[in-house]
C-alpha positions in Angstrom: 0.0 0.0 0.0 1.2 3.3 -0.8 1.0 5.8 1.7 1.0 10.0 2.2 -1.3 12.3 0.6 -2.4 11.2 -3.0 -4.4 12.9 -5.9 -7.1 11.2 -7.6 -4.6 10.3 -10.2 -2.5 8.7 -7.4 0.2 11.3 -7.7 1.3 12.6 -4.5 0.3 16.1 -3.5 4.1 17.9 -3.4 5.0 17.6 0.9 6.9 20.7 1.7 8.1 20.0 5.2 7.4 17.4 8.2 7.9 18.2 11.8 7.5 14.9 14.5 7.9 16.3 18.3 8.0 13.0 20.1 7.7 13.1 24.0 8.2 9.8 26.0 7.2 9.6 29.6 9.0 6.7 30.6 7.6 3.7 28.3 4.9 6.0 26.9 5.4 7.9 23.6 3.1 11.0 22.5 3.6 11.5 18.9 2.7 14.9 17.4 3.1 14.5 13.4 2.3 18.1 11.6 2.7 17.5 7.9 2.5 20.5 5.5 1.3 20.0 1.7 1.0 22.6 -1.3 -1.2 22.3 -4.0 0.8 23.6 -7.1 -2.0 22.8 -9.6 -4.3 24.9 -11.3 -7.5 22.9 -10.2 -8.8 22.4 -6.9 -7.4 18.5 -4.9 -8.7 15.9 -3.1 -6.8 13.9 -1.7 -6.1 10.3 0.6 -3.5 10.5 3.3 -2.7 7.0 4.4 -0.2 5.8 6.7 0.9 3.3 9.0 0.5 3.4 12.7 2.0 1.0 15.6 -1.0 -1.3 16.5 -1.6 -0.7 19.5 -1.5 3.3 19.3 -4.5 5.4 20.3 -5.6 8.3 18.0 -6.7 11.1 20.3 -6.2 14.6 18.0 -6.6 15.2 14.1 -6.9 18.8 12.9 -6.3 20.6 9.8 -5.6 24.2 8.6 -6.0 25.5 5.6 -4.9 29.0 4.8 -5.5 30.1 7.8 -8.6 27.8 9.0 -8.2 25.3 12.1 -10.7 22.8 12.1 -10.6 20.1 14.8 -12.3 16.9 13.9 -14.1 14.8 16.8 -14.9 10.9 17.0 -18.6 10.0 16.0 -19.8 6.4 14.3 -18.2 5.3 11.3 -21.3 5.7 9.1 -22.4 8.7 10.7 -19.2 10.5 9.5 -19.0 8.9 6.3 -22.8 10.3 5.6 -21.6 13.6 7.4 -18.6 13.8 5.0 -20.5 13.4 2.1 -22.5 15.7 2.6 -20.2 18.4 3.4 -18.9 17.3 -0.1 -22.0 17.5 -2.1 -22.9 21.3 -1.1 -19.0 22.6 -1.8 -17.8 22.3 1.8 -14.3 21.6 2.6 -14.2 18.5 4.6 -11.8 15.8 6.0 -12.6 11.9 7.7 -10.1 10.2 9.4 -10.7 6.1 10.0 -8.9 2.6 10.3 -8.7 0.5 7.7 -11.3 -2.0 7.0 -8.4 -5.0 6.6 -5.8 -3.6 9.5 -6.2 -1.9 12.4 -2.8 -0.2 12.1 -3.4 1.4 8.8 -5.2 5.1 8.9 -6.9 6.8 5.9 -7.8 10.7 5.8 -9.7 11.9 3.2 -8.9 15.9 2.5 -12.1 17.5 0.9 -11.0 20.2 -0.9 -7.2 21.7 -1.0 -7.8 24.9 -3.6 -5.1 26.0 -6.1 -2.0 27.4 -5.2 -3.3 26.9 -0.9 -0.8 25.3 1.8 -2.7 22.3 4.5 -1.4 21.6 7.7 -2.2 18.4 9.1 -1.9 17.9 12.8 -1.8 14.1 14.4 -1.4 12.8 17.8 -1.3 9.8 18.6 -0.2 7.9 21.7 1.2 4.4 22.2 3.1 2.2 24.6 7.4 1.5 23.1 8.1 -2.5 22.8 10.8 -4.0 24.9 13.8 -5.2 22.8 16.1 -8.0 23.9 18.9 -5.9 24.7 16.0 -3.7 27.1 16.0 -0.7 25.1 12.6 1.0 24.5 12.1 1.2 20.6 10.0 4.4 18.8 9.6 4.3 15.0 8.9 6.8 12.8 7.8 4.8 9.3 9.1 6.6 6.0 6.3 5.7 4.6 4.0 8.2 6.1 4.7 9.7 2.6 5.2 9.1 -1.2 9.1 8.3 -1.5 8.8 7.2 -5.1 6.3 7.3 -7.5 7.3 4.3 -10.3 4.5 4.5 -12.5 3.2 8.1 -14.0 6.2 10.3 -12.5 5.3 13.5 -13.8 8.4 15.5 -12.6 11.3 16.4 -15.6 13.3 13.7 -13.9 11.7 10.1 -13.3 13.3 8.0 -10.8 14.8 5.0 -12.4 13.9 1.6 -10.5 17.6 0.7 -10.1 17.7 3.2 -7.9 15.7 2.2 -5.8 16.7 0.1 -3.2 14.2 -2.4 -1.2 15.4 -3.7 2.5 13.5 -5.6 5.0 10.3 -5.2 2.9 11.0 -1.3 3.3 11.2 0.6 -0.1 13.3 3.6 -0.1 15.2 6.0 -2.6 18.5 7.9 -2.4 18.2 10.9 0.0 19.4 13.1 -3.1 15.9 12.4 -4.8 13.6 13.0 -1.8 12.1 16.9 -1.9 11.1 17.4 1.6 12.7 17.8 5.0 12.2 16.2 8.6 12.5 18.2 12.1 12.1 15.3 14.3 12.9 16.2 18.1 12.3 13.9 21.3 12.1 14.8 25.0 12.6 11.9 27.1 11.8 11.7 30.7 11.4 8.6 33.5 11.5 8.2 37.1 15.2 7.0 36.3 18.6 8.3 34.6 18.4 8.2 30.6 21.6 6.4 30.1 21.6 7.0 26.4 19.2 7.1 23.1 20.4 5.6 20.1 19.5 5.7 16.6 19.7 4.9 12.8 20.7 7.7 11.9 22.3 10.5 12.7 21.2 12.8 15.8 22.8 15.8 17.9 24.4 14.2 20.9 22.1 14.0 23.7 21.1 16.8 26.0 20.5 16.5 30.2 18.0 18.9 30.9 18.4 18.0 34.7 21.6 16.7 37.1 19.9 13.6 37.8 19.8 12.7 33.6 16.4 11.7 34.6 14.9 14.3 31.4 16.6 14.7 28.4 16.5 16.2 25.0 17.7 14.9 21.6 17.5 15.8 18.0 18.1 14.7 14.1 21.3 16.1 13.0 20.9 18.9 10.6 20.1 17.9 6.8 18.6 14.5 7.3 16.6 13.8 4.3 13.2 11.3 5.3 14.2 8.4 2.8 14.0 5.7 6.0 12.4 4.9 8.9 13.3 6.7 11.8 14.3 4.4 15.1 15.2 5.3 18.7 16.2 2.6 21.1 16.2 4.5 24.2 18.0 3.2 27.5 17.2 3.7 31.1 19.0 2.6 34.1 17.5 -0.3 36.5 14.7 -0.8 33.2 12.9 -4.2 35.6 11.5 -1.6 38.4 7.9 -2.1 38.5 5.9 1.4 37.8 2.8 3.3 38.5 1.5 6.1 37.0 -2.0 7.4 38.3 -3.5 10.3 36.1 -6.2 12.7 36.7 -10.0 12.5 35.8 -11.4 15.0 33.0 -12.7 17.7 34.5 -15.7 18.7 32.1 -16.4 14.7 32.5 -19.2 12.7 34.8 -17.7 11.2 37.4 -18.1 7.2 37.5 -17.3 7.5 34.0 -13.8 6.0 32.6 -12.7 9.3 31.4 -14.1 11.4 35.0 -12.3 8.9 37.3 -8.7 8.7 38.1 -7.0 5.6 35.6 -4.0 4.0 36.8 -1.0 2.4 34.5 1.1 -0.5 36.2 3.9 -1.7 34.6 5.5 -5.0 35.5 8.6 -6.2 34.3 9.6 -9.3 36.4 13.7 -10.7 36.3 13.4 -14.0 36.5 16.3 -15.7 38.8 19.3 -17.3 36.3 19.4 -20.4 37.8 16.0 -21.0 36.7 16.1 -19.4 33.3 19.8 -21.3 31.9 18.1 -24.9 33.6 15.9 -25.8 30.8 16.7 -23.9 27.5 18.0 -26.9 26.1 15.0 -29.0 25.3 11.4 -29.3 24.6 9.0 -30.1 21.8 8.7 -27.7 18.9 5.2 -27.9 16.8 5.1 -25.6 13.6 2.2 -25.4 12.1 2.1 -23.5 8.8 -1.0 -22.4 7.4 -0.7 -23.1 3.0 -4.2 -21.9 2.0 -4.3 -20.1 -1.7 -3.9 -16.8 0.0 -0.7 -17.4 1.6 0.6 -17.2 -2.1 3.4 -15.2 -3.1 5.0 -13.1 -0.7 3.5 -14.6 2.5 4.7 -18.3 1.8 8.2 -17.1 0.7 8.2 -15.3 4.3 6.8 -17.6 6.1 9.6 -20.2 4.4 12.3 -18.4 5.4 11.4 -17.6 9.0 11.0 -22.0 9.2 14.5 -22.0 8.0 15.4 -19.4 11.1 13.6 -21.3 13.5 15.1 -24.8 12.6 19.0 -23.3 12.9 17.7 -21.8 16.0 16.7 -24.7 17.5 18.8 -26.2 20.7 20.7 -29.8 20.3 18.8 -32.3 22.3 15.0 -30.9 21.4 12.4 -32.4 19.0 10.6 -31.1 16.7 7.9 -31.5 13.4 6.5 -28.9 10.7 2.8 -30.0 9.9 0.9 -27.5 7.3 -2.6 -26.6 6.9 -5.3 -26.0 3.9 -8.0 -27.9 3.4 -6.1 -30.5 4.5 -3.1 -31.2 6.4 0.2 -32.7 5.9 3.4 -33.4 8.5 7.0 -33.8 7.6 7.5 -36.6 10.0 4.9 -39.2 11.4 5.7 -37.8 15.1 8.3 -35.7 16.0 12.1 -36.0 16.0 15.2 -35.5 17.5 16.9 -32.7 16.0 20.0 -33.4 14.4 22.1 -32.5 11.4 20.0 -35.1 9.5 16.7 -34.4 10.3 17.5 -30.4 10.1 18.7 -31.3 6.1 15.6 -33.3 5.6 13.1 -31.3 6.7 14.7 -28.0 5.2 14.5 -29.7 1.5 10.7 -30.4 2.6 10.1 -27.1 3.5 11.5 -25.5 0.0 8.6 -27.3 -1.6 5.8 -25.7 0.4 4.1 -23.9 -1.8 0.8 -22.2 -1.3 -1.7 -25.1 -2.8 -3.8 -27.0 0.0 -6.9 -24.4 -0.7 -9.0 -23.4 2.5 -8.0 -22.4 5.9 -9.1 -25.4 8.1 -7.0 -25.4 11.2 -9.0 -27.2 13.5 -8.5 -31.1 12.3 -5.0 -30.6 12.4 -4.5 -29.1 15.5 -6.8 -32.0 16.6 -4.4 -34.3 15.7 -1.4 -32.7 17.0 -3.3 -33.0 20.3 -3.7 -36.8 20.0 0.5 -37.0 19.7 1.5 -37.9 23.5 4.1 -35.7 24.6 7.1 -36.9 25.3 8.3 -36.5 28.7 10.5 -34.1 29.8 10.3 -31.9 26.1 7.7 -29.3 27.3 5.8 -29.2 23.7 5.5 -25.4 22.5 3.2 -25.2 19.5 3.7 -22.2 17.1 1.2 -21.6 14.5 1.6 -19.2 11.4 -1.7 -18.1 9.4 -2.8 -15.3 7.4 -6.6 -15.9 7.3 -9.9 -15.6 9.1 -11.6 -19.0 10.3 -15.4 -19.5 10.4 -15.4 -21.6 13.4 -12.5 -19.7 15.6 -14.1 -20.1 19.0 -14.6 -23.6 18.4 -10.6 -23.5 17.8 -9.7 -21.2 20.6 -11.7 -23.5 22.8 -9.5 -26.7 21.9 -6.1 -24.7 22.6 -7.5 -23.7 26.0 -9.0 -27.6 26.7 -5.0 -28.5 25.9 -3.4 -26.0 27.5 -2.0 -28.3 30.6 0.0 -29.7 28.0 1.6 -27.4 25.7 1.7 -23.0 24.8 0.6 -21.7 21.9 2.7 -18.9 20.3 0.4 -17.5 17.3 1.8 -15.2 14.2 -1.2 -13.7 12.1 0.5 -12.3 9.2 -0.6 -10.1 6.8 -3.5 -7.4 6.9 -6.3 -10.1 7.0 -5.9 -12.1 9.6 -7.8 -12.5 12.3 -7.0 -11.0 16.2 -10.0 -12.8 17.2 -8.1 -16.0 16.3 -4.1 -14.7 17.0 -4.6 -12.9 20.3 -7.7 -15.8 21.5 -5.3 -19.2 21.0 -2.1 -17.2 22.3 -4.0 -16.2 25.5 -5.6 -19.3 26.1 -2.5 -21.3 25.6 -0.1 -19.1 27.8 2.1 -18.1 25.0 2.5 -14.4 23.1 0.7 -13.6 20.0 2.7 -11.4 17.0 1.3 -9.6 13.9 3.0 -9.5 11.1 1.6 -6.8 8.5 3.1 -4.8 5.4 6.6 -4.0 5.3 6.8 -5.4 8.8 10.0 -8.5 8.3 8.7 -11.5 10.3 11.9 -12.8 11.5 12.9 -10.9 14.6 9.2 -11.4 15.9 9.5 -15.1 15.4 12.5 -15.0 17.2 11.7 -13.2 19.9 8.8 -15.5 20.4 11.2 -18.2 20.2 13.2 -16.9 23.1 10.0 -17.1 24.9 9.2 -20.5 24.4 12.3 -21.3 25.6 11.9 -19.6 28.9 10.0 -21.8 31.5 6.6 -22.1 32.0 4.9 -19.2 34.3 1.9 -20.7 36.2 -1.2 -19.9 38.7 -0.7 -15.7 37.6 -3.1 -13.9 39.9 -2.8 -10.1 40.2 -5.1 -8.3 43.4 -5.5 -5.0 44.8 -4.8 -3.2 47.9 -7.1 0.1 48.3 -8.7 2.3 50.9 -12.2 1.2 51.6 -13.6 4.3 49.9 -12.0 3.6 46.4 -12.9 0.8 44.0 -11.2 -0.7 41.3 -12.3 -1.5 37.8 -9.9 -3.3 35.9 -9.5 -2.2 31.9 -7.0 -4.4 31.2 -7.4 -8.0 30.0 -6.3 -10.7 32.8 -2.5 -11.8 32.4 -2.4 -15.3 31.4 1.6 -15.2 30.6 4.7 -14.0 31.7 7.8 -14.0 30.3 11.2 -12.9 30.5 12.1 -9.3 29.2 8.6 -9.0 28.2 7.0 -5.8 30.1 2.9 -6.6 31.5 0.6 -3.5 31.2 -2.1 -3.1 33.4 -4.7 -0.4 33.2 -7.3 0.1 36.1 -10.5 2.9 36.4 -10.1 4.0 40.1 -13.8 5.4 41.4 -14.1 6.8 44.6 -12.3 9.3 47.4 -9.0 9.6 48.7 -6.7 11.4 50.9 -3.9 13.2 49.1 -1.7 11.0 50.9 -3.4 7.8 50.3 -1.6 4.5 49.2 -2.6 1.6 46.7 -0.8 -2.1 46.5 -0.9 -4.5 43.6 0.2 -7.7 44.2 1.2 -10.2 41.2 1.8 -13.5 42.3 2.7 -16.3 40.2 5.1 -19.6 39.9 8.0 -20.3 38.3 9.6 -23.9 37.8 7.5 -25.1 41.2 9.2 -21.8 43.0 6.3 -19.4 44.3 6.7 -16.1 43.3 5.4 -12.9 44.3 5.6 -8.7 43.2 4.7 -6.6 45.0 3.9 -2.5 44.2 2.9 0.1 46.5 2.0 3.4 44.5 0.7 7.0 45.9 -2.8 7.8 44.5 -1.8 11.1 43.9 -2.5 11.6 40.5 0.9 12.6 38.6 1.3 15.9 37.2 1.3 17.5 33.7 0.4 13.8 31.6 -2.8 15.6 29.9 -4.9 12.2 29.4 -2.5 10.0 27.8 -3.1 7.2 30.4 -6.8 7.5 29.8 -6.6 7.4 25.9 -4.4 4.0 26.3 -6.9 2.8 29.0 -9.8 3.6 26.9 -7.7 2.0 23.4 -6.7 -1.1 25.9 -10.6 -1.8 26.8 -12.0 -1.1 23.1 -9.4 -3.8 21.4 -10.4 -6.0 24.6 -14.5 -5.6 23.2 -12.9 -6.0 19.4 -11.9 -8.9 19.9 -14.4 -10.4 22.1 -17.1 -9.0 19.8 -15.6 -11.2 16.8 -16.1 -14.2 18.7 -20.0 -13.6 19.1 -22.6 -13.9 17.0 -24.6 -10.5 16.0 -27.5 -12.2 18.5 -24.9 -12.4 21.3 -23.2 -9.7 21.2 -25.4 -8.0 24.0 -24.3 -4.7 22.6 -21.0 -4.9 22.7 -20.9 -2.5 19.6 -22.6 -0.1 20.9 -20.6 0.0 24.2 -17.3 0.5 21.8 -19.3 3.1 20.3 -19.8 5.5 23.5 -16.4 4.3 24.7 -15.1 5.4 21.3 -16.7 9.0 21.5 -16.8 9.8 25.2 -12.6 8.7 25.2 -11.9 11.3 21.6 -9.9 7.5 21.0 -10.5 5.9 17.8 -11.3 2.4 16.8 -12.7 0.1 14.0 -16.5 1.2 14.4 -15.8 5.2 15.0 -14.3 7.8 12.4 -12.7 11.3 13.0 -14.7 13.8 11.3 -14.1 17.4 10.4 -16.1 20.2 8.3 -15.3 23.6 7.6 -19.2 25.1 7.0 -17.5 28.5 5.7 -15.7 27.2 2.8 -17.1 26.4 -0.8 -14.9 25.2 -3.0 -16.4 22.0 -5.3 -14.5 18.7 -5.1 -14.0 15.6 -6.8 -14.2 12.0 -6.5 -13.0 9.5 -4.3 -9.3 8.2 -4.9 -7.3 4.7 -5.1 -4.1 3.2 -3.6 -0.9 1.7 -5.5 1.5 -1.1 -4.4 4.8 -1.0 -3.5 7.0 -3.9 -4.8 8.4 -6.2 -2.1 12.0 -6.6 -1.8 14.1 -9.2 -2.9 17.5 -11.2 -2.3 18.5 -11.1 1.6 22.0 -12.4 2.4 21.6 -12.8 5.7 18.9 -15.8 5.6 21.6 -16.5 3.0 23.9 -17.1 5.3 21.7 -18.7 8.1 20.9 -21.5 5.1 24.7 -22.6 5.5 25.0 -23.1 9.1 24.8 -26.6 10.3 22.4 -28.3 13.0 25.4 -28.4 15.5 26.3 -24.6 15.1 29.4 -24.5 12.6 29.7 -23.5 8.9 32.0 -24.9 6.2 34.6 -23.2 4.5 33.0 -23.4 0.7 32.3 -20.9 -2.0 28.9 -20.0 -1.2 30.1 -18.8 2.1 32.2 -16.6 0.2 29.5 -15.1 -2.0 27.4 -14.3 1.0 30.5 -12.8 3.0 31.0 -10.3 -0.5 34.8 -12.1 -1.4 36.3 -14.3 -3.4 37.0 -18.1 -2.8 40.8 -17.6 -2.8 41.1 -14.5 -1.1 38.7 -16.5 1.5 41.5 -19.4 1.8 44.7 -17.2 1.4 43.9 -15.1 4.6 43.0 -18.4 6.6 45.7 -18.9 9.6 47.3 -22.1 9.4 47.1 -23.6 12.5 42.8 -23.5 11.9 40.7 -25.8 10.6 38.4 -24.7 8.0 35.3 -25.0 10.2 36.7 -22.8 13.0 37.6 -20.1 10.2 34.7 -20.3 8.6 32.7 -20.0 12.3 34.6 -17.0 13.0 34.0 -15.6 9.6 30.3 -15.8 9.9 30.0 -14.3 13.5 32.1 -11.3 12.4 29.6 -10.8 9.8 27.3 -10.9 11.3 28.2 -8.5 14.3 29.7 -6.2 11.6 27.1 -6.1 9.3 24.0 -7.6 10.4 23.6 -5.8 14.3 20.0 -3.8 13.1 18.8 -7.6 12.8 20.7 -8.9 15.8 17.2 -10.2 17.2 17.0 -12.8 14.3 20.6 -14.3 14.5 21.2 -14.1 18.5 20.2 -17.2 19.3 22.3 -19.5 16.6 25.1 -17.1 17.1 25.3 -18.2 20.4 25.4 -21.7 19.8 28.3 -21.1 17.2 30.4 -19.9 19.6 29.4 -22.7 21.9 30.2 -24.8 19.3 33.9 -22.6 19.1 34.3 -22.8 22.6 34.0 -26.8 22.5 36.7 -27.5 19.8 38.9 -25.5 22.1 41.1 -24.3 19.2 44.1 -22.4 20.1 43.8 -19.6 17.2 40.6 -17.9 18.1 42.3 -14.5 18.4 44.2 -14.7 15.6 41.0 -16.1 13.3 39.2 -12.7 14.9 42.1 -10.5 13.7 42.8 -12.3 10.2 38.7 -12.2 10.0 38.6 -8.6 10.6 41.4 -8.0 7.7 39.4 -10.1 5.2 36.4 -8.1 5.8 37.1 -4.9 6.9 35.8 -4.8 10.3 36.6 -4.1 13.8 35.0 -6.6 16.1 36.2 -7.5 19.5 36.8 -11.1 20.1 34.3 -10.6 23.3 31.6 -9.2 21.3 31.1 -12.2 19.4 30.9 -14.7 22.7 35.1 -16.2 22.8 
């Protein structure tokens, strides 16, 4: 999907300037986008902005100014503001309608009435959202490229066209040499938390970072001058002492009823449990990995190539000493191996050369028969079984499915990966929760891989059981939680919960949650007192996530009802919708400007953006064997960028060509690879286990020789020796 403001002809309307201010409040981002446009034509525009928005974000504020109009839009039903935009249209009113996408709930379209010739628009979006936890425990904000046209391939109007060769396509992002990109990007962040920033890193380039205050617990930091927008934009921001548990209580609305969620007080806790090493290195080395691919006609094309090369990821990830088996779905269903296996280098080869010939040809998308049958397989003892399933579709009978995960889940967790824009949540988020694993959503330029690993990492973290999570209040205040209940815990991976608090209290007053759970047969138990003092100066940003958190929670249990059941649940994400200013799939920002008249035209249409192509480094996970190694032979050497010879020449001679050829890899992959480090960590780790086991004498000099061949300069302890 293409994405910025486009013309009825699908040519983008020329974007002058873009100005992000990003504020993070601890793990909290407030986004404030204001993109200015010019219409150069001699004929009034109207136009589609569509872009891409974290999932989980909650739009709170869309305005526009034209000339030297401000018109803010408010939330009302989605065909309400359709039916209210259209008729702004028909009687020459300028007019703009802001809603989700009808396949993705993290796509946005805004439809600008009328932009006259020769007339500047100003478009203002907020937005708030809560930054993922990486593994290294840096907070990640991304600012997509794509928010705007960076190319346009087909019916370039401007003297000089942009040739395809130059444009280069990575990690399904499309991008085009900063020299050919005609707008600029002020992009500033203010960063503040309870504790010290200890630093912010980037992508690209930025000013260094600014302390605003002696305890570095606020800082400042922008883009260095002359940075064209021809990528995303990433921050990995780093706090000291990141696994403190939080709690942020905000303010009640004024002008709003109290008892209502947006009158009352809402509290955000955030839990971040460390889980004690011992437990966490004692059973990483085994267990039972299901894959279940989904092979229906509409995983065709791009989907089944991806999904393809995230199985090869998985099967070099996996541990010596586990078992494993790759069934796929359609209409019917198919296994690799009759039950699974122990995985070796054998088994690895054969069911790699099984998975190249998946192709997307088994029709339908019936999941339930053989997940049935994957039930019936008796586990095998001590090899915790961990089922991860990978489908792009909608099911007709998904609580019947979701049921049998939860009937199994004594014996197994369910990690679930819906990729692409039509797949289901009902189905992803329902069989992850009920099967105490983590659900992922893959979707446009998004690269599968580091999500599958990072799942992966999960299922091979120990099995948290019996959560409970209960409140400590004065008797005068109650408690309404927002938040879905916590069926899993894992690892690096941060728990949000959201609460309405109703009721009095003393300035002074104190709340305690209490999450207790176990861990390996070890009871275990956090513990967080918090003031009730609401915080100052956070506006509503707590509520709008509160409110966001509760209407996904009545999304997705709304798809599992039928339209006699629902008890109107619609309806209730209606008001919630409205009353909260928060978007979601059944509401619409709308915005008319009565004093303007200027005619418009019709409605407009998307393009495509190719998908990218060749990636060296599943290239150069292909080559690794089951045990860790690779071999010293020429298609190491492609991938790598040298020559065969020049490969062998700079080898020292007291290695063996597997050690070499380890080494090689691993400095690759630190030198060259580190913005996908997520995807590889895990069989990086077991090549230098495999290193550290041949105890070769010539590891430091492999490093340095290594380093020569390809022009790094990575430390020997970076890569594990």
């Amino acid at each position: 999907m293409s994405c910025g403001l486009l013309t009825v002809q699908k040519e983008p309307v020329p974007l002058k300037s873009i100005e992000v201010e990003l504020e993070v409040r601890d793990h909290v981002a407030t986004v404030v986008s204001t993109l200015n446009y010019e219409n150069k034509e001699d004929k009034p525009l109207e136009a589609v902005f569509v872009f891409p928005l974290p999932g989980d974000a909650a739009v709170c504020h869309f305005s526009a100014k034209i000339g030297q109009t401000q018109i803010v839009a408010e939330v009302k039903e989605k065909q309400e503001a359709r039916e209210e935009y259209d008729d702004a249209l028909s009687s020459g009113q300028q007019a703009f309608l802001l809603e989700e996408s009808e396949q993705s709930p993290d796509i946005f379209s805004l439809s600008v009435g009328s932009l006259p010739p020769g007339e500047s628009a100003s478009i203002r979006l907020e937005y708030v959202t809560e930054l993922a936890v990486q593994a290294d425990d840096g907070l990640r904000f991304c600012l997509p490229a794509v928010l705007n046209p960076r190319y346009q391939p087909w019916g370039r109007k401007t003297t000089e066209p942009i040739k395809m060769q130059d444009i280069v396509s990575i990690c399904g992002m499309t991008s085009v040499p900063a020299s050919l990109v005609p707008y600029s990007l002020s992009f500033s962040a203010r960063v503040s938390s309870p504790r010290p920033v200890s630093k912010v890193e980037s992508n690209c380039s930025l000013d260094p970072l600014q302390y605003l205050s002696t305890d570095q617990t606020q800082a400042t930091v922008k883009l260095a001058a002359g940075h064209k927008f021809d990528r995303d934009v990433e921050l990995l921001i780093y706090y000291k002492d990141v696994h403190q548990p939080t709690a942020v209580v905000e303010a009640g609305q004024a002008s709003a009823e109290a008892g209502t969620l947006m009158g009352d007080p809402v509290v955000m806790v955030s839990l971040y449990p460390e889980f004690p090493q011992s437990v966490m290195s004692s059973t990483t080395a085994c267990g039972e990995f299901v894959f279940l691919m989904d092979r229906s006609g509409s995983m065709s094309n791009t989907n089944i190539r991806s999904a393809k090369d995230t199985l090869l990821l998985l099967l070099k990830s996996l541990p010596m000493g586990c078992y494993f088996n790759i069934y796929s779905f359609g209409s019917t269903y198919e296994h690799i191996f009759p039950k699974s296996v122990e995985y070796s280098q054998q088994t690895m080869k054969e069911a790699l050369k099984k998975v190249e010939q998946m192709e997307a040809d088994l029709g339908g998308t019936e999941i339930l028969q053989p997940l049935k049958h994957i039930y019936s397989q008796p586990c095998i003892p001590n090899q915790p079984r961990q089922l991860f399933v990978f489908t792009d579709g909608e099911v007709g009978n998904t609580k019947e499915v979701i049921d049998l995960v939860k009937k199994n889940s004594g014996s197994h967790r369910c990690f679930s990966f819906g990729i692409g824009e039509g797949a289901s949540s009902a189905l992803i988020n329902g069989i992850a929760k009920e099967g105490g694993g983590h659900a992922q959503f893959i979707t446009g330029a998004d690269r599968m891989q580091p999500k599958v690993m990072q799942s992966l990492r999960f299922a091979l973290h120990p099995t948290v059981v019996d959560i409970s999570v209960t409140w400590d209040l004065p008797k005068e205040v109650s408690v309404t939680v927002l938040s879905p209940p916590i069926t899993a815990l894992f690892q690096g991976q941060r728990s949000l919960i959201y609460a309405q608090l109703s009721g009095q209290s003393s300035e002074a007053a104190e709340g305690c949650v209490t999450v207790k759970y176990s861990l390996a047969g070890h009871p275990s138990e956090n513990q967080l007192h918090f003031s009730l003092r609401p915080a100052a100066d956070t506006g509503l940003t707590v509520h709008s996530l509160g409110a966001r958190t509760l209407i996904r929670s009545l999304e997705t249990e709304e798809m599992l009802h039928s339209p006699q059941q629902d008890g109107g649940l619609k309806e209730k994400m209606v008001q919630l919708s409205v009353q909260s200013g928060v978007s979601s799939f059944f509401t619409a920002f709308i915005a008319v400007n009565k004093d303007d008249g200027e005619k418009i035209q019709g409605p407009l249409l998307c393009r495509y953006i190719p998908r990218p192509s060749i990636d060296t480094l599943l290239q150069l996970v292909f080559l690794q064997e089951a045990s860790g190694c690779w071999l010293l032979d020429p298609a190491l050497a492609t991938v790598l960028g040298e020559t065969k010879t020049r490969v062998k020449s700079l080898k020292p001679p007291t290695a063996s060509s597997e050690v070499w050829a380890t080494i090689l890899a691993l400095i690759w992959l630190h030198g060259f690879k580190m913005d996908a480090k997520d995807e590889w960590v895990l069989l990086a780790m077991k090549a230098a286990s495999w290193l550290h086991a041949q105890n070769a004498p010539c590891v430091t000099e492999c490093v340095e020789a290594g380093n020569v061949l390809l022009r790094c300069n990575v430390r020997k302890e970076a890569l594990g020796l």
